[in-house]
N, C-alpha and C positions, 0 to 999 in steps of 0.2 A: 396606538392611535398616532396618525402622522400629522402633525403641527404643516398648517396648508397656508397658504394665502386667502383662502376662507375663513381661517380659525382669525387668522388676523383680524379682517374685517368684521366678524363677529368681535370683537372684545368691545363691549364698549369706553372702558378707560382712553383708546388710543384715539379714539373719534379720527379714523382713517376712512377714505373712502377710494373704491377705485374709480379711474377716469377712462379705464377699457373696462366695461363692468361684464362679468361673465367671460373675462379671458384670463386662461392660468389660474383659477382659483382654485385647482387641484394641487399647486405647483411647490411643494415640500420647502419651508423655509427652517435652516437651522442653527442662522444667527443671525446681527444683527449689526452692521457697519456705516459710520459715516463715511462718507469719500466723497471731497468737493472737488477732488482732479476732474480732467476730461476723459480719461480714458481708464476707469475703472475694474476693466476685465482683465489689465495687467498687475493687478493687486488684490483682486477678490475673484471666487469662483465658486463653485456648485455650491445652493442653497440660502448662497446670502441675501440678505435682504439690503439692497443701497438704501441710506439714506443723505439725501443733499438737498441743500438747500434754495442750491440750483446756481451756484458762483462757475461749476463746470461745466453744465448743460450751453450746449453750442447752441447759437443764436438762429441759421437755418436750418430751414423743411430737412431740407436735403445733408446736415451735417447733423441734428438731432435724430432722424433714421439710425444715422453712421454710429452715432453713440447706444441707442437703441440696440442694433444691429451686434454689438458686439457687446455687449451685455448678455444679450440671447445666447451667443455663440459657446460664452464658457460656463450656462448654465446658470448665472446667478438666478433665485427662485424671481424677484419684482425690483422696482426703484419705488421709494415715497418721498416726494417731493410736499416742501413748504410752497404752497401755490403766491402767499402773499408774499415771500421774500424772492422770489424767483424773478429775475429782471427781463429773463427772456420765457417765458409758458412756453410748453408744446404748443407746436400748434395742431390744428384740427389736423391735416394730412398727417403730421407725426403719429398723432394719439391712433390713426385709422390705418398707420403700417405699423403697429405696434400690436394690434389687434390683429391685424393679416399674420402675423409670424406668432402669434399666441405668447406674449410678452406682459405683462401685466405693469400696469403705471399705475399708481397709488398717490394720493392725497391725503397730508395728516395736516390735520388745523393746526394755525401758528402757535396756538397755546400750550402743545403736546411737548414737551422739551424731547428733542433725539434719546437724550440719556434716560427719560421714562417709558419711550418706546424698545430700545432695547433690552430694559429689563425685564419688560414684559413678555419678548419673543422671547428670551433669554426662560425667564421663568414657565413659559406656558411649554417649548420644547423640552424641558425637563422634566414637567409632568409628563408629558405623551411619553417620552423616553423610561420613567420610572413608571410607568402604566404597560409598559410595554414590556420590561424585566418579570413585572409580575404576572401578565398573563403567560411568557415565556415559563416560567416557574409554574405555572397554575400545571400549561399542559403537562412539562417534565414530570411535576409529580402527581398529577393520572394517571399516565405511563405506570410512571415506577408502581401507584397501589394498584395498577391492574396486573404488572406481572408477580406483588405480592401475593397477590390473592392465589394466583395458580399455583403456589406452595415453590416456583422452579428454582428458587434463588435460595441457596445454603446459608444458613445463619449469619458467620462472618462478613460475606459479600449483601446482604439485605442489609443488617447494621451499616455498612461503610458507606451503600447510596444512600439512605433517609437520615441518613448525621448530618449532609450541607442543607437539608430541608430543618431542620431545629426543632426535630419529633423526637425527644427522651421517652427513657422507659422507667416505671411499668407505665404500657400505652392498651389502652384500647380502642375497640373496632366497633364504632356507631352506623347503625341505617336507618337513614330517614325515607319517610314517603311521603307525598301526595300526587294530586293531580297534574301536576304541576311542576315538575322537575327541575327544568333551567330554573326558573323564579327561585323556587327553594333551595336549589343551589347556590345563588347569588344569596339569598337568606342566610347561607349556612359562613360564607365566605364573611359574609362581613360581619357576624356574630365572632367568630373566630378571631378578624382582624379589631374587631373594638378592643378586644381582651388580650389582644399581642402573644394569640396563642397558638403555633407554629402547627400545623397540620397538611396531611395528605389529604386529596377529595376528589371524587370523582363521582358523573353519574353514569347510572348502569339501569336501563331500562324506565323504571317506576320511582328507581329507590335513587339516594344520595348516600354515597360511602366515604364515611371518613377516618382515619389514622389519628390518632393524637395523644399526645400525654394523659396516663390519667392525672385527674386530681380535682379539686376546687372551680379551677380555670374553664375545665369540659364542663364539667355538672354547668356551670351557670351560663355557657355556653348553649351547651343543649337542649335545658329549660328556654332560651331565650328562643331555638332553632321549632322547639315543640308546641307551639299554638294554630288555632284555628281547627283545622283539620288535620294537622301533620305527627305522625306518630314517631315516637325513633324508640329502636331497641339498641343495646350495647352486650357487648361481650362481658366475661370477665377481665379481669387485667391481665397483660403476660408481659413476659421479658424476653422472650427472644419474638424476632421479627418474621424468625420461619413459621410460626406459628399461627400467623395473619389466614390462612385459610380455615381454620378450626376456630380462630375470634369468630371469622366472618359466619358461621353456620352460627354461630351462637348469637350474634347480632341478631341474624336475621328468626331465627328460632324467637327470641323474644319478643320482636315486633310483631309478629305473628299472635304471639299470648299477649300482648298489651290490647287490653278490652277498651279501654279509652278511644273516644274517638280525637284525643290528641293527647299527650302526654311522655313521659322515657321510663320505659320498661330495664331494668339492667337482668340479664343471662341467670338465672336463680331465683329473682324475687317472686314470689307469690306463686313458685310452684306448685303447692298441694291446690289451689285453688283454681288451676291453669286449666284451659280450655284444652289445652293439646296433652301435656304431660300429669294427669293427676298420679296422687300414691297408691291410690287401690288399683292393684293388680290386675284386677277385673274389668274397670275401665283403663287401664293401658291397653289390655288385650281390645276390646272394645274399639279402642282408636287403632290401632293396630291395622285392626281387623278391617275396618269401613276404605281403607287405600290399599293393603296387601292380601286382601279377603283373596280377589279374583286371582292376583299374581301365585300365591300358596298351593290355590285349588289346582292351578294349571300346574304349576311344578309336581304336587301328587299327582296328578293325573298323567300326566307324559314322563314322570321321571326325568325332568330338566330341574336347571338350579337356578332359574330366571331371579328369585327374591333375595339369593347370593351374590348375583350379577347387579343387583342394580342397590344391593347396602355397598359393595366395592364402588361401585365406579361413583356414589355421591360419598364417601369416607374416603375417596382422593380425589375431590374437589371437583367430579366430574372433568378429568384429564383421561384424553383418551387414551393416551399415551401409558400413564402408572397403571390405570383400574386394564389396561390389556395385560402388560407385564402381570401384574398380582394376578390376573384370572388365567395367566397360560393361554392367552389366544392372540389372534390376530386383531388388529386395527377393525377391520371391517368388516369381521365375525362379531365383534363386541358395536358396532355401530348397526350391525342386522339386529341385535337381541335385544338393546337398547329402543329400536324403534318398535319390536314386535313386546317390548314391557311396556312403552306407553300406548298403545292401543288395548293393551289387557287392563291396563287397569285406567285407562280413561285422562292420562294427564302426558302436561309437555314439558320435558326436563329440559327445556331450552327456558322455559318459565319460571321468573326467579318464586313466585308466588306457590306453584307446582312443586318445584326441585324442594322448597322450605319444610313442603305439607308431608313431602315423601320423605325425606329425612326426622322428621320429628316421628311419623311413622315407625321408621327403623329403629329411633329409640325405643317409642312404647314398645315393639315388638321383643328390644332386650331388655327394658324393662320388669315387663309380667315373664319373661322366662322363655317366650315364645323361639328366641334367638338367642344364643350364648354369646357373650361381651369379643372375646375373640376368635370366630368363626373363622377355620380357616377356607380360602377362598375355595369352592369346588371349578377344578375344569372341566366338568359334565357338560356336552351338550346341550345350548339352552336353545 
């Protein structure tokens, strides 16, 4: 956020007002100088703010222009003049070629000392400046946890970018949802910032994804993140950072099992009682069965390996790229069979909701036995 000659005028400590009102209030100021010379553009330049009392301000139309005039020229953002100390005022035609070249002339009451108005630009530019670092930082590290998430970044090299972000390990991988995304984002960011607690965050569709230390910090953290309507699941903890796409299935797997209509589910708890993963066998198959029933049928039935194709390509993070490599095909063999699995069985693996249901799927399915833990991949035609 750019500290403007608006912002100025909004403050009320400096009781400034302008005397071309509506001109240059966009106009970036980035500090904040007295100069009682005449000719001020040969000592100050882009974004200063003049302050004088007006012992320089030339006495005619036509030489106050001139002064004007080359103030403009080198860019300073305004002038603020003390109107009661000023022995000569603009005058009206000044103040109205002032206005014609989009120059902004300013009025601070006599009361204002110069030295409180410049601490105040002083201070309110350093906030836009340190506001500006952190959204700089906000988006970096989106970035960086969305190309965690794709598994592409080798342990070593994951470690060395999330070290200047201040995310120790063991870290886990939280997702939050509601209606409302941005909002809860901004929820999540300043829960995080109250407790000085260094995180990656980003949103992705529905959900809000974040990186962070485990410990104490997070938990009260995410309790703070978890009210109303907004549920969050978490992974287990890990220690390496390549591991970010397997947290991330496990976040989301438990948000999924959090029966709560708000509350933090962690990746293990209250499995025997879980909607998606129970321990009877019988109801794994069961769940299994209700998302890969029709995909199954079609594989018997045609001798394709469609329910091989599509536990690969979500057990590498849906990368078209890995799950082609591991299945022996092409790019756009495996993007035909992908779209001919979500019409078989009725869902959009572009859907984080979808991709979540079908992978908890492919657990219960190795779960009750239906599927063996390491299946290797078939290249049968799907």
């Amino acid at each position: 956020m750019t500290f403007t000659v608006r912002s100025l005028l909004d403050l009320p400590a400096v009781r400034t007002r302008s005397l071309t009102p509506g001109v240059g209030e966009d106009r970036a100021i980035t500090w904040a100088h007295v100069c009682e010379l005449p000719d001020p553009w040969r000592w100050l330049g882009d974004g200063a703010l003049v302050m004088t009392t007006g012992i320089g301000v030339p006495r005619t139309t036509d030489e106050q222009c001139g002064y004007l005039r080359g103030m403009q020229a080198v860019g300073i953002a305004a002038v603020a003049v003390d109107e009661q100390m000023m022995s000569a005022p603009f005058t009206e035609p000044a103040l109205a070629y002032a206005s014609h070249i989009g120059f902004p002339v300013l009025s601070t009451e006599h009361e204002v000392p110069y030295v409180a108005l410049a601490m105040a630009v002083a201070e309110a530019v350093q906030r836009s400046r340190d506001k500006l670092v952190q959204e700089t930082e906000q988006r970096y590290g989106a970035l960086l946890l969305a190309e965690l998430c794709t598994g592409s970044l080798p342990a070593d090299t994951a470690a060395r970018l999330v070290e200047p972000h201040g995310v120790r390990r063991p870290a886990l991988v939280a997702v939050a949802q509601n209606r409302d995304p941005e909002a809860l984002h901004l929820h999540v960011r300043a829960a995080f910032a109250q407790r000085l607690l260094p995180s990656l965050t980003r949103v992705e569709g529905d959900q809000v994804l974040m990186l962070a230390e485990a410990g104490d910090a997070l938990e009260a953290a995410l309790e703070a993140v978890a009210t109303g309507t907004t549920r969050v699941g978490t992974s287990a903890p890990f220690d390496e950072f390549d591991e970010v796409p397997n947290a991330l299935l496990q976040a989301r797997s438990a948000l999924i099992r959090n029966h709560l209509a708000s509350g933090v589910l962690h990746f293990g708890e209250h499995e025997t009682t879980s909607l998606f993963l129970p321990s009877s066998a019988e109801q794994l198959r069961r769940i299994a069965n209700q998302v890969l029933g029709p995909l199954r049928t079609y594989d018997e039935q045609r001798g394709t390996s469609l329910t091989q194709t599509l536990r690969v390509f979500l057990e590498e993070n849906r990368s078209w790229v890995r799950a082609a490599e591991r299945l022996f095909v092409h790019r756009q063999t495996l993007i035909a069979r992908i779209s001919r699995i979500e019409k078989i069985i009725d869902r959009d693996l572009s859907s984080i909701e979808d991709t979540a249901e079908c992978w908890l799927a492919v657990q219960a399915a190795i779960g009750c036995g239906d599927l063996e833990p390491d299946d290797a991949a078939a290249p049968a035609e799907g």
